[in-house]
N, CA and C of each residue as an Amber inpcrd file, in Angstrom:
protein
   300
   5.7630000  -8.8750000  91.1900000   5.8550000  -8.6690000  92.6200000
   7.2940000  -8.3270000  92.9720000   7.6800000  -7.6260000  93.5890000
   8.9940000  -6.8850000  94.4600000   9.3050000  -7.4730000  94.8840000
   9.0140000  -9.0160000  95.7620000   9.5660000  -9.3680000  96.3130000
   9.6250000 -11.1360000  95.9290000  10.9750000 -11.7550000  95.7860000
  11.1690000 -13.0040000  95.2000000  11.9340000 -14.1740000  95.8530000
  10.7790000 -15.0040000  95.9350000  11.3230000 -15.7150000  97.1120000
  12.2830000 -16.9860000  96.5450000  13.2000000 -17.2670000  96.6160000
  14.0840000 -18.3430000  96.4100000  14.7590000 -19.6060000  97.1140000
  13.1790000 -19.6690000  97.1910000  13.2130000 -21.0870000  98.3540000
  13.7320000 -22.4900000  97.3580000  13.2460000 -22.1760000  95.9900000
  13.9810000 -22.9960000  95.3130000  15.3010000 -23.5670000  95.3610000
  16.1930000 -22.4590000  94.9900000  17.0420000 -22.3520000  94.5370000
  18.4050000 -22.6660000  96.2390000  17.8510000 -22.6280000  97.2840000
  17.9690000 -22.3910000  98.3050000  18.3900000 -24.2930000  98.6540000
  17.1380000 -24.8410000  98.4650000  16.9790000 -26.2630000  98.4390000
  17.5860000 -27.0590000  97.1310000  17.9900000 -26.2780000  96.4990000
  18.4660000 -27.2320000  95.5820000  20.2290000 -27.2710000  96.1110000
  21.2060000 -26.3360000  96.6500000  22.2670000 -25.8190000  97.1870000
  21.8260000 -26.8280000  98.5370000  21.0580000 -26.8200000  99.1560000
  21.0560000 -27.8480000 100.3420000  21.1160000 -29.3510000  99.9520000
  20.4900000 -29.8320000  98.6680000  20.2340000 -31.0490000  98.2510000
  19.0070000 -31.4220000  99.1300000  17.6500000 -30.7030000  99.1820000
  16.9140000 -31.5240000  99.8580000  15.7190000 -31.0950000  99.0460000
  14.8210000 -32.3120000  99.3790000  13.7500000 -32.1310000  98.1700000
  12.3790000 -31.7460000  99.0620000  11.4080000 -31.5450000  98.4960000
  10.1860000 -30.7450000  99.2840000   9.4590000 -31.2040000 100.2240000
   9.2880000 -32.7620000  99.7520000   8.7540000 -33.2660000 100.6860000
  10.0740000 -33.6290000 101.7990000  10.8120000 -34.1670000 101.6890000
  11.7540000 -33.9750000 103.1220000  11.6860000 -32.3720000 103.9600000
  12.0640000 -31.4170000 103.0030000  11.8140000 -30.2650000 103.7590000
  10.0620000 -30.2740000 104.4640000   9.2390000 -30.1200000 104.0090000
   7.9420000 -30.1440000 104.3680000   7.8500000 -30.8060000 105.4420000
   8.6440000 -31.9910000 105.4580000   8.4160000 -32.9340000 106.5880000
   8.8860000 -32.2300000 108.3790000  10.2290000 -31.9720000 107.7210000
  11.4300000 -31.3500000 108.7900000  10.5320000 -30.0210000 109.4140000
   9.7730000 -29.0920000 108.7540000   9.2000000 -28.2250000 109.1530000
   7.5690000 -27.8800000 109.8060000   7.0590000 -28.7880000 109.1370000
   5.6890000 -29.4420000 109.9230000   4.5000000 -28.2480000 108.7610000
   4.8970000 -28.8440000 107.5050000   3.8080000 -27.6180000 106.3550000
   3.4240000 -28.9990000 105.0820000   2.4110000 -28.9150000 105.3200000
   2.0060000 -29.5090000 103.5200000   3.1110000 -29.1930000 102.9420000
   2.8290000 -30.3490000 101.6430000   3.6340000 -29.9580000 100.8320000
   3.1220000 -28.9360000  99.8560000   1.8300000 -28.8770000  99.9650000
   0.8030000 -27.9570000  98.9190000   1.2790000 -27.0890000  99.1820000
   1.6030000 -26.0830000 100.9250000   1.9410000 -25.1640000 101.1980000
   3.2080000 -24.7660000 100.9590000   4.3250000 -25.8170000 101.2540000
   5.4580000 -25.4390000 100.9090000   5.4040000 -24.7530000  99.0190000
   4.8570000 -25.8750000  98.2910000   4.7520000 -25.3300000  96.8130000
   4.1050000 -23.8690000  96.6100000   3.4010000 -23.7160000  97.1450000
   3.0470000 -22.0000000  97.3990000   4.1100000 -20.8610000  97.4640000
   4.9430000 -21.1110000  98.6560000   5.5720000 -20.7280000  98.7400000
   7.1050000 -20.5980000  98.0070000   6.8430000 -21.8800000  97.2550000
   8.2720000 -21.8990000  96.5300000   8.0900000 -21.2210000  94.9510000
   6.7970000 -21.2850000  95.0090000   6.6890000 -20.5930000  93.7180000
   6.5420000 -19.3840000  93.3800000   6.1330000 -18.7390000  94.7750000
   6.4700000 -17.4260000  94.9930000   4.6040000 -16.8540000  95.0790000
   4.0010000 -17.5860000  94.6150000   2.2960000 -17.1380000  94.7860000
   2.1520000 -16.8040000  96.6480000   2.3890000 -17.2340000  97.6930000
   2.0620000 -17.0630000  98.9160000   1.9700000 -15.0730000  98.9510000
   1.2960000 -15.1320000  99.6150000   1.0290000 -13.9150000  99.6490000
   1.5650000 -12.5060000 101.3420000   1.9930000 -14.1750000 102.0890000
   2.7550000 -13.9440000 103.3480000   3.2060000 -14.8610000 103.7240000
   4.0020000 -14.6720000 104.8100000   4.7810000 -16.0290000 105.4750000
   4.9300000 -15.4800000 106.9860000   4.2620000 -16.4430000 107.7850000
   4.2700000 -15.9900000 109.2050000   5.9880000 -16.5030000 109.5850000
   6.6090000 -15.5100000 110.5100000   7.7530000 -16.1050000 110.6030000
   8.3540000 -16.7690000 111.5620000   7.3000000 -17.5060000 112.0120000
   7.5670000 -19.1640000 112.9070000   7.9290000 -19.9380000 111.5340000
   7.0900000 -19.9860000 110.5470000   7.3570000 -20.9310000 109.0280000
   8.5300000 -20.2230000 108.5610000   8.8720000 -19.2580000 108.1750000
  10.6890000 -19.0300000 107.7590000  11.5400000 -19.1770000 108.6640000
  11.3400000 -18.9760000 110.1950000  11.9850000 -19.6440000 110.9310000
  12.4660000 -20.8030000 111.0400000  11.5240000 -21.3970000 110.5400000
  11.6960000 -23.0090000 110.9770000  12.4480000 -23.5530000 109.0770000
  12.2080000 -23.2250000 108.0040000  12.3430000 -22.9410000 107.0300000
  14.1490000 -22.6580000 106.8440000  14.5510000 -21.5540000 107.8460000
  15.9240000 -20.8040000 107.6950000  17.0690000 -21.9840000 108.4660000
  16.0160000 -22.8510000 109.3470000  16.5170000 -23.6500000 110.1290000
  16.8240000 -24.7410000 110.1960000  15.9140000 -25.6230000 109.1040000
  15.7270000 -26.6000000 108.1970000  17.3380000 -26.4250000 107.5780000
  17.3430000 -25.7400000 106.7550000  18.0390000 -25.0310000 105.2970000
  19.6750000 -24.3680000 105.7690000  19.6330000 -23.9150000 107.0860000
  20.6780000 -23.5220000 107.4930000  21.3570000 -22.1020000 106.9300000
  20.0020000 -21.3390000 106.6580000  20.9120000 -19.9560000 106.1800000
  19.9170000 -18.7770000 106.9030000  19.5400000 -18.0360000 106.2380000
  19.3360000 -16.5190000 106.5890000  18.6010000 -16.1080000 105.8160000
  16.8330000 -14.8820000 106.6300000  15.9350000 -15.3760000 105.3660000
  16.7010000 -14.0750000 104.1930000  17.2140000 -13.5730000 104.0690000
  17.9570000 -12.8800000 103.2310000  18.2400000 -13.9360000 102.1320000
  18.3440000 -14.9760000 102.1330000  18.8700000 -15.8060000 101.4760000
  17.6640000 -16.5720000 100.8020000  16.3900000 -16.3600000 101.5570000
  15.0300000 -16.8000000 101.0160000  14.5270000 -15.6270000 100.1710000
  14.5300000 -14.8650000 100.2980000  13.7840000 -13.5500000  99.9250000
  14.6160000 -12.4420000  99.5870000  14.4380000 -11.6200000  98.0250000
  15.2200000 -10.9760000  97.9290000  14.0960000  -9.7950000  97.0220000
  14.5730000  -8.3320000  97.5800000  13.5550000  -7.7080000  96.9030000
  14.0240000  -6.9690000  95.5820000  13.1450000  -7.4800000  94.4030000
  13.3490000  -6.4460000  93.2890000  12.8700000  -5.0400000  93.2180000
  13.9280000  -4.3620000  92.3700000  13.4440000  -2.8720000  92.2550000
  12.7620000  -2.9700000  90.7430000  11.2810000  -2.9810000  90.8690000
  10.7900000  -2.8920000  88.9550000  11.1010000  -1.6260000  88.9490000
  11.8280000  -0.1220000  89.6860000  11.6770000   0.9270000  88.5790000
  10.7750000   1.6070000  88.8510000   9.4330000   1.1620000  89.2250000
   8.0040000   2.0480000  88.9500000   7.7490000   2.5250000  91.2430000
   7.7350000   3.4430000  91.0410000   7.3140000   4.0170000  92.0810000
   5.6650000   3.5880000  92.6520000   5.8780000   2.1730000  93.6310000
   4.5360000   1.7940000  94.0450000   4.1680000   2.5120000  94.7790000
   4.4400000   4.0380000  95.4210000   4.1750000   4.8170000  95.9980000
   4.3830000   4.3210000  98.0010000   3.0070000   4.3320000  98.5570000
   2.9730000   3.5180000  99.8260000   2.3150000   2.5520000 100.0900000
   2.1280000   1.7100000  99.1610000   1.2430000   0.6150000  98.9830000
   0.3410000   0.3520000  99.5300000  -0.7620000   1.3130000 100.2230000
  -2.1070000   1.5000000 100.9050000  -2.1240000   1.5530000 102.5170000
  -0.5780000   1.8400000 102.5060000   0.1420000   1.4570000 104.0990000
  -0.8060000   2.4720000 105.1270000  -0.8600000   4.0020000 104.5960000
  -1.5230000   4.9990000 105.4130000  -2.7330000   5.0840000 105.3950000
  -3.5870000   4.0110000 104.5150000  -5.0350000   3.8180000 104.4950000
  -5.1940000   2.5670000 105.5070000  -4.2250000   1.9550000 106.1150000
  -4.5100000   0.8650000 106.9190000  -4.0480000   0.9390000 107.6860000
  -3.5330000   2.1930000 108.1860000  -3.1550000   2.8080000 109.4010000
  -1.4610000   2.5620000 110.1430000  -0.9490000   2.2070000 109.1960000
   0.1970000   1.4050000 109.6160000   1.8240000   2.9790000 109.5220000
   1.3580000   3.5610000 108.8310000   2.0780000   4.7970000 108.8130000
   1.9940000   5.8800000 110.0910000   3.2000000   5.6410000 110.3920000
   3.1090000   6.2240000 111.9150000   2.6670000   7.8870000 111.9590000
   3.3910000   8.4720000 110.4760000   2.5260000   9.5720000 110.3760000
   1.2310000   9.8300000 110.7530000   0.1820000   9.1020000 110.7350000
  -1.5930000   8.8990000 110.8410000  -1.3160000   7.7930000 112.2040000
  -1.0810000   8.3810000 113.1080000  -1.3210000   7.2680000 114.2220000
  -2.6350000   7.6020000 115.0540000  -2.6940000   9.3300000 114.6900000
  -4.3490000   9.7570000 115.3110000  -5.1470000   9.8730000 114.2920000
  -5.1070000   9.6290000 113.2520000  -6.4380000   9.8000000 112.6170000
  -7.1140000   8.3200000 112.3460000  -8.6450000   8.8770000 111.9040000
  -9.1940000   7.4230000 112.1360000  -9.6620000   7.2250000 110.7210000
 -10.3370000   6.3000000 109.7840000 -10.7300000   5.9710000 108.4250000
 -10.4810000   7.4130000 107.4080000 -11.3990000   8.0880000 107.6680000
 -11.8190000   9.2520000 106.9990000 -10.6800000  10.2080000 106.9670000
  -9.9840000   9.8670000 107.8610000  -8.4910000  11.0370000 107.6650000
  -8.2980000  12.1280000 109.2430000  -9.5660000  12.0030000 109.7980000
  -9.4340000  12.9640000 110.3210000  -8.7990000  12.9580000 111.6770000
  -7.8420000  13.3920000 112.6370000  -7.4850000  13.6570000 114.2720000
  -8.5610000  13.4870000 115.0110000  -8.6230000  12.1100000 115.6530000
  -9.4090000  12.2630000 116.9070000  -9.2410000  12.4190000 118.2740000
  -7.5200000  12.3950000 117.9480000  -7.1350000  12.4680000 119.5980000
  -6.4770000  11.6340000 120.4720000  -7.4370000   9.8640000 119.6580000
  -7.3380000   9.5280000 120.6190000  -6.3060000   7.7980000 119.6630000
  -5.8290000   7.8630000 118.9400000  -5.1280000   7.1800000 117.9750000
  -6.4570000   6.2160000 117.4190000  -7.4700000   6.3390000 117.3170000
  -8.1340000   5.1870000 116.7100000  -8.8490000   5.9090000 115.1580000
């Protein structure tokens, strides 16, 4: 994955351990471990907020993105409509006019 989260390494430089953090932020600790291990698959950012705030840094400092090298192209971005290029077309590709 491209992107590597170092919530670890973050908390260990703070001296605080998971369950204190977990506590301070209002997350399981199951969840926090998700996230520290890097499996989470998103992070709404009220939780890195509160996370950056806990911890006292910047999520730059949580999250850092690797380059593997391999061209992931657009990662299905313009099939889910999120590419502003395709703001009028709808599933199938085609201009309807009307952005849907």
């Amino acid at each position: 994955m491209p992107i590597q989260v170092n919530l670890d390494v973050m908390m260990a430089k703070r001296r605080i351990s998971s369950g204190e953090l977990a506590e301070k932020i209002g997350l399981s600790q199951a969840n926090l471990s998700i996230l520290k291990t890097g499996k989470a698959k998103a992070i709404r950012f009220s939780t890195l907020e509160a996370i950056c705030a806990a911890l006292e840094c910047q999520p730059g400092d949580l999250l850092e993105f690797i380059d593997s090298g391999i061209d992931s192209g657009n990662d299905g971005l313009i099939d889910k409509g999120i590419n502003s290029k395709n703001d009028n077309r709808n599933e199938s590709g085609n201009d309807n006019g009307n952005g849907e």
